[in-house]
Steps between C-alpha positions, in 0.01 A plus 500: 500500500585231787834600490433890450252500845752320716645659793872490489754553763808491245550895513580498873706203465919631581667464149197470244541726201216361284218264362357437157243220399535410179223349277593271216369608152321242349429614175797661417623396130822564312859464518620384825121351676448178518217329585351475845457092674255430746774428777630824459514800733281770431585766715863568637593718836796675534638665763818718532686507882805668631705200578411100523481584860252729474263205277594241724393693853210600310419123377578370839298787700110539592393734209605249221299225688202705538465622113561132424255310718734344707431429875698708790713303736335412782419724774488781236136427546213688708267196520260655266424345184595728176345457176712275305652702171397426139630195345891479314502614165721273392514067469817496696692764692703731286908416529670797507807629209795733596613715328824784562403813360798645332285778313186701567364749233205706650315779365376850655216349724708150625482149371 
């Protein structure tokens, strides 16, 4: 739900193709599961650019420090005080994984 009501930015960023949140299934059984630790993620985001230049100007600009609850650089400020965001869902920043695409299967509607 937290994730579902946020506002997000990433479809006017130059390069983004997509994003998926992914939900672990804990009570999956049979061939291939195994079983789900404590210190293990529960929900995975993916998201699909362009380039690396398009993630990285889009990691480094304003819109990826506003959707994660960073500060702006100073003077970015109007002296007002905003509401601070909700807290991180997570126990320690995410570290992003590359990966090259090298093939995309999509059906009628898109990924």
């Amino acid at each position: 739900q937290r994730w579902a009501a946020r506002e997000s930015k990433l479809s006017e960023c130059e390069g983004f193709v997509a994003f998926s949140m992914l939900r672990r299934d804990g009570q999956a059984k049979g061939h291939g599961t195994s079983p789900m630790t404590s210190d293990e993620p529960t929900y995975q985001s993916t998201t699909i650019w362009k380039d690396r230049a398009a993630f990285d100007a889009w990691r480094e600009g304003n819109n990826f420090k506003a959707a994660h609850g960073q500060k702006k650089p100073e003077g970015d400020s109007d002296g007002e005080k905003k509401p601070q965001g909700p807290p991180p869902q997570w126990s320690k920043p995410p570290t992003p994984v590359f990966y090259e695409g090298t093939l995309v299967i999509t059906g009628k509607e898109g990924a």
